[in-house]
N, CA and C atoms as an extended XYZ file, in Angstrom:
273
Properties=species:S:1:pos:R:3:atomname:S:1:resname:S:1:resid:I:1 pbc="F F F"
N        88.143      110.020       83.490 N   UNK     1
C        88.418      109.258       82.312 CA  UNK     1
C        87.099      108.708       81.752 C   UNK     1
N        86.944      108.826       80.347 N   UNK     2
C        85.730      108.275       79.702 CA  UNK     2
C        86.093      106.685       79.621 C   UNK     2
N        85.138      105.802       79.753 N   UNK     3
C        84.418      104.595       79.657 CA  UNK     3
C        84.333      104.406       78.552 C   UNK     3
N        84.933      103.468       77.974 N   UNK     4
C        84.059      102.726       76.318 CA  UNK     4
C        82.832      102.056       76.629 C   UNK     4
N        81.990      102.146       76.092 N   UNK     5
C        80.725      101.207       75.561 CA  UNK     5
C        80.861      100.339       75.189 C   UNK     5
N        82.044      100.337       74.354 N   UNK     6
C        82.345       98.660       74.042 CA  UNK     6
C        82.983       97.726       75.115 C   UNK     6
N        82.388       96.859       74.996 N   UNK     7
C        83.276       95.522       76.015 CA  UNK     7
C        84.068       94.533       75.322 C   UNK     7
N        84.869       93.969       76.022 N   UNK     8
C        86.028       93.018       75.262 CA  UNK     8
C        85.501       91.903       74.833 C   UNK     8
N        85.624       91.446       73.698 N   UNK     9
C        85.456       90.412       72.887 CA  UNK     9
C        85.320       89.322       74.069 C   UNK     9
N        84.353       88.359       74.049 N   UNK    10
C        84.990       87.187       74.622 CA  UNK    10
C        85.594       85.913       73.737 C   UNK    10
N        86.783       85.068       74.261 N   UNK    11
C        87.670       84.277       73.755 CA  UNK    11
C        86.625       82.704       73.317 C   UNK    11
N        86.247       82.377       72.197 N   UNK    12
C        85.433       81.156       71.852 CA  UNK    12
C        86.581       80.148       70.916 C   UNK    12
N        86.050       78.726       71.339 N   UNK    13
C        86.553       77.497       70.653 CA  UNK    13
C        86.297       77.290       69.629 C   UNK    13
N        85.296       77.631       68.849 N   UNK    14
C        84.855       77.137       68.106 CA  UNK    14
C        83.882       78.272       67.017 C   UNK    14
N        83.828       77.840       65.783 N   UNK    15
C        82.915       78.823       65.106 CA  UNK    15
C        81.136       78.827       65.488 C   UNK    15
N        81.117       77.760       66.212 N   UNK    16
C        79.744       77.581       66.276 CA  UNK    16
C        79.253       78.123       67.645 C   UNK    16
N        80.451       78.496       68.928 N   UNK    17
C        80.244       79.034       69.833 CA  UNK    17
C        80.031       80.687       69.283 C   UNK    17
N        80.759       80.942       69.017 N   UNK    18
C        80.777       82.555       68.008 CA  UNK    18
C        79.458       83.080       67.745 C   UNK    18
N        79.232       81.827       66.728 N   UNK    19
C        77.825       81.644       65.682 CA  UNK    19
C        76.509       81.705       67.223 C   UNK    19
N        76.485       81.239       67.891 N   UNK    20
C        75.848       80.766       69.100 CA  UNK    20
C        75.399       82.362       69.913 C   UNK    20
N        76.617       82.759       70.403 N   UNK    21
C        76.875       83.688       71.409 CA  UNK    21
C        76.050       84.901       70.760 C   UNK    21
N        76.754       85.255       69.301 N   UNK    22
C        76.338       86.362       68.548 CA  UNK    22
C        74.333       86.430       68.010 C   UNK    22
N        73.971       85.022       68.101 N   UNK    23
C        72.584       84.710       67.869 CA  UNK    23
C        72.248       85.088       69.291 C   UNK    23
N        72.459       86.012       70.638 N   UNK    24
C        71.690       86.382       71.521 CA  UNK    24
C        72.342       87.779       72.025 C   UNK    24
N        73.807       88.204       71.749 N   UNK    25
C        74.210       89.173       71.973 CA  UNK    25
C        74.197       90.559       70.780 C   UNK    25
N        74.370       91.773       70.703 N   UNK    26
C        74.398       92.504       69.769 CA  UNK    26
C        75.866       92.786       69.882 C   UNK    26
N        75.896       92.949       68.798 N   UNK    27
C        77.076       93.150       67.754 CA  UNK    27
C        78.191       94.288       67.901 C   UNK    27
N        77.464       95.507       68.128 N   UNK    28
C        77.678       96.953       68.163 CA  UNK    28
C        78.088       96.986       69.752 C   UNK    28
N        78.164       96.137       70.672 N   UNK    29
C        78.396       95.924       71.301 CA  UNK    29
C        79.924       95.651       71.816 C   UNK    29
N        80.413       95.142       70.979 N   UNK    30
C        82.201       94.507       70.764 CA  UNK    30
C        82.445       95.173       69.577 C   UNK    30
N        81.984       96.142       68.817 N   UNK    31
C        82.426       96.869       67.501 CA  UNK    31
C        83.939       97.118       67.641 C   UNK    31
N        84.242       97.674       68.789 N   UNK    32
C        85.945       97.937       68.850 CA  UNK    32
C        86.697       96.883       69.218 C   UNK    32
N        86.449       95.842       69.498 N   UNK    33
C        86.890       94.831       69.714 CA  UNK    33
C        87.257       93.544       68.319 C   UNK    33
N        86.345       94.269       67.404 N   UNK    34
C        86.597       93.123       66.451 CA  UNK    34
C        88.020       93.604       65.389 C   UNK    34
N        88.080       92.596       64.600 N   UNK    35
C        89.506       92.656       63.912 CA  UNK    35
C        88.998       93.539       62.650 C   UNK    35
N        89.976       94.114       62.149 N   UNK    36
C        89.975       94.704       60.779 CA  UNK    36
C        89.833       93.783       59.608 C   UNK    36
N        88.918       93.766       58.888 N   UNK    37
C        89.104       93.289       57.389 CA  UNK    37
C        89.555       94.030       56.402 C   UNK    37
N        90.708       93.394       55.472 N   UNK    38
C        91.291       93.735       54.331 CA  UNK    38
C        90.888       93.366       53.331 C   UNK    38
N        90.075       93.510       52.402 N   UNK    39
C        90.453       92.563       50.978 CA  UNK    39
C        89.990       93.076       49.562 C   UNK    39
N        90.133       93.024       48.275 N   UNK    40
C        90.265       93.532       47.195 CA  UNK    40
C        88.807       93.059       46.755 C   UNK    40
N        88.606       93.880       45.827 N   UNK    41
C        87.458       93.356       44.720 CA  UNK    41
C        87.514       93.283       43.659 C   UNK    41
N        87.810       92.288       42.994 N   UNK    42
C        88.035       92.563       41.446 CA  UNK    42
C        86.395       92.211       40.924 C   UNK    42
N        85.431       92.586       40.244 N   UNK    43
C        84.369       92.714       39.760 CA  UNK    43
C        84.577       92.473       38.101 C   UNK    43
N        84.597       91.365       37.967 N   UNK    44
C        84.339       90.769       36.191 CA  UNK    44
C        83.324       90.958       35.535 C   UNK    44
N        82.031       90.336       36.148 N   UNK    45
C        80.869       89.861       35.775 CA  UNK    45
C        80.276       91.773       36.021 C   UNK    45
N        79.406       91.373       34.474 N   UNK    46
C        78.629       92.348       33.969 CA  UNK    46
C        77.121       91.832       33.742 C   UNK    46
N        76.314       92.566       33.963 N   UNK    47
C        74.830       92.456       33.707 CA  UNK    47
C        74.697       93.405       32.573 C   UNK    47
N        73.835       92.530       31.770 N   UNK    48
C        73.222       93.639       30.375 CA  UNK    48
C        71.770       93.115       30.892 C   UNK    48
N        70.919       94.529       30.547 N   UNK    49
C        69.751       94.493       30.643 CA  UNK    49
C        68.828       94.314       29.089 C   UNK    49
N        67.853       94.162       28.682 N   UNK    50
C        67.763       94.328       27.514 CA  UNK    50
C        66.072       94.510       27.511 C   UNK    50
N        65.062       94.947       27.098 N   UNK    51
C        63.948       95.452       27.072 CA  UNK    51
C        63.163       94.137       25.915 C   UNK    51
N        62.304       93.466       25.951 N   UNK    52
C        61.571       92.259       25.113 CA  UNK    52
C        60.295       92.645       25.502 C   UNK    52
N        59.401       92.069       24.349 N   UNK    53
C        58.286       92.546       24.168 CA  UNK    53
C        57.313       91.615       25.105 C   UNK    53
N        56.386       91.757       25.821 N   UNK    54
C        55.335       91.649       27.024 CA  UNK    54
C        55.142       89.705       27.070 C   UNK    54
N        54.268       90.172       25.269 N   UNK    55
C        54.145       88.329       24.769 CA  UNK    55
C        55.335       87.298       25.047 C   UNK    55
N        56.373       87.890       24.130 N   UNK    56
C        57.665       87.141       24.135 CA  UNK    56
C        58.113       86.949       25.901 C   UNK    56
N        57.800       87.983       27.039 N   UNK    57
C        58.498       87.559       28.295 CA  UNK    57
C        57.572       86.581       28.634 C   UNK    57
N        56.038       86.653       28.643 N   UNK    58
C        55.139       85.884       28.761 CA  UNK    58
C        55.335       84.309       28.542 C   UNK    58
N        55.512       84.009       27.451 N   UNK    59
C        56.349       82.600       26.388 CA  UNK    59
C        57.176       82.664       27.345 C   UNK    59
N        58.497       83.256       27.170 N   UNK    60
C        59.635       82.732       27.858 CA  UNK    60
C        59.534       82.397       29.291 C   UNK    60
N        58.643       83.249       30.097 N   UNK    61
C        58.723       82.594       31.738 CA  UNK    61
C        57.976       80.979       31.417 C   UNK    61
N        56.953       80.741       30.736 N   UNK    62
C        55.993       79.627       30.655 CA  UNK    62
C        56.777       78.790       30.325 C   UNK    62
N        57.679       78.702       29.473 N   UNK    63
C        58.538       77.767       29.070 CA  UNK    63
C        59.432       77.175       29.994 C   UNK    63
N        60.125       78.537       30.241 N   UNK    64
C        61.196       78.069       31.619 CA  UNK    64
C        60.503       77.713       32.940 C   UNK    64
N        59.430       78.090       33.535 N   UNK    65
C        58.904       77.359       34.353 CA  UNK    65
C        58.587       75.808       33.957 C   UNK    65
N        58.332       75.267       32.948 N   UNK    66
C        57.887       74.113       32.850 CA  UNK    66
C        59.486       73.088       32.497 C   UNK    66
N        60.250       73.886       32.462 N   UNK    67
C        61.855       73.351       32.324 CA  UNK    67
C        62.454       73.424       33.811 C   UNK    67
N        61.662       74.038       34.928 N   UNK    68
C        61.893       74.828       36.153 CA  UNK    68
C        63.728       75.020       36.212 C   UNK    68
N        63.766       75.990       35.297 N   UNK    69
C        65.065       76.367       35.147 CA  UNK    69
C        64.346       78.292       35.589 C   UNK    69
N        65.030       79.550       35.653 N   UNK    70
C        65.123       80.746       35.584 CA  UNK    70
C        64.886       81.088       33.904 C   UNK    70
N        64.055       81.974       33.921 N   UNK    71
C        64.047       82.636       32.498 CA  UNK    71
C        65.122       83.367       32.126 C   UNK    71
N        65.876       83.547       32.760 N   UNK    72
C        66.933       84.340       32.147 CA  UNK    72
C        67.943       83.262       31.986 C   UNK    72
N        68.031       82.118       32.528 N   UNK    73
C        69.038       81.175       32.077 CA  UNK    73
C        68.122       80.221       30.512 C   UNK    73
N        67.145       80.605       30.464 N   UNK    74
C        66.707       80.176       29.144 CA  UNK    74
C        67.085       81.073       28.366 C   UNK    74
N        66.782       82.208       28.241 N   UNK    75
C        67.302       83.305       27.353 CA  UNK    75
C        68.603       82.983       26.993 C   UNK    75
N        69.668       82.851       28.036 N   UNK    76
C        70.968       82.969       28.186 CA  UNK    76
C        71.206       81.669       27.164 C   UNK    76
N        70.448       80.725       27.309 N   UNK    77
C        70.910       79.309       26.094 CA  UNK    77
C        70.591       80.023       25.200 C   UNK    77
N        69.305       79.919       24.907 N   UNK    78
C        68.759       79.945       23.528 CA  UNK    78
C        69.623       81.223       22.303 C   UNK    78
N        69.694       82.563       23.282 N   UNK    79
C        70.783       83.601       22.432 CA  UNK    79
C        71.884       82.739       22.566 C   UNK    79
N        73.325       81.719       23.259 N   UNK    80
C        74.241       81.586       22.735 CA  UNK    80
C        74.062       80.431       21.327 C   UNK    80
N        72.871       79.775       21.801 N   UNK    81
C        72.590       78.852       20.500 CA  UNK    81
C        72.785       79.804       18.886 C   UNK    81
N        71.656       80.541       19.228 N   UNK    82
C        71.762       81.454       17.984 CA  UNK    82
C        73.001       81.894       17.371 C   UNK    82
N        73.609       82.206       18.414 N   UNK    83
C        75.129       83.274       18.206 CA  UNK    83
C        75.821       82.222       17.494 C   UNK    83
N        75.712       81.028       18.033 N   UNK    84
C        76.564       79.572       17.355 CA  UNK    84
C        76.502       79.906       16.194 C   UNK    84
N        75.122       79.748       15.724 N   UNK    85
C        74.154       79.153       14.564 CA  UNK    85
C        75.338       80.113       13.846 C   UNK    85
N        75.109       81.647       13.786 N   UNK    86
C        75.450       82.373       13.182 CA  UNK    86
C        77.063       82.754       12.842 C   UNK    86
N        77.680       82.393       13.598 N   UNK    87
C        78.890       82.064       13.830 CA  UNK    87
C        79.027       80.916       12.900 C   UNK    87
N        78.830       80.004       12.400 N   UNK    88
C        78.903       78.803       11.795 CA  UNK    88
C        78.880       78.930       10.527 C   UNK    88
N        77.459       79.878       10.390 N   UNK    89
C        77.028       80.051        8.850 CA  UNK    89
C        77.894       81.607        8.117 C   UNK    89
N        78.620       82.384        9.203 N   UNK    90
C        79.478       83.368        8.605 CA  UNK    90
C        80.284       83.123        8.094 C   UNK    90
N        80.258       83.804        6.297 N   UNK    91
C        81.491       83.879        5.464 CA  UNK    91
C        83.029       83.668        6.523 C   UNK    91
């Protein structure tokens, strides 16, 4: 009879014993032992990329660093500002 490689899970109290045990044991080790995960993905969120000119990324990181916010969450204001603007002033 063949032998598994894997060995049986051992039984822990706590997440931090788990967390503990697994910070000195390998993993691949109890692979057949662990439980199955199920679960769905629904994926909403979209990334648009968009190409800006060298100067203009230049400006925009300098700015947002001195706001120490992400340049792309400056971008992300400043275009919905605009979109407002324009939205406002449309027939």
């Amino acid at each position: 009879m063949v032998e598994s490689k894997y060995k049986p899970m051992p039984k822990f109290s706590s997440l931090g014993e788990l967390v503990e045990f697994f910070d000195t044991h390998d993993l691949g080790e109890y692979w057949d032992s662990m439980p199955k995960a199920h679960f769905d993905i629904d994926i909403k969120k979209r990334t648009h990329l968009f190409a800006i000119e060298e100067d203009l990324a230049e400006k925009l990181t300098e700015i947002a660093s001195a706001k120490q916010i992400p340049s792309e969450t400056l971008i992300n204001v400043w275009l919905r500002e605009k979109l407002f603007e324009q939205i406002e002033t449309a027939p």
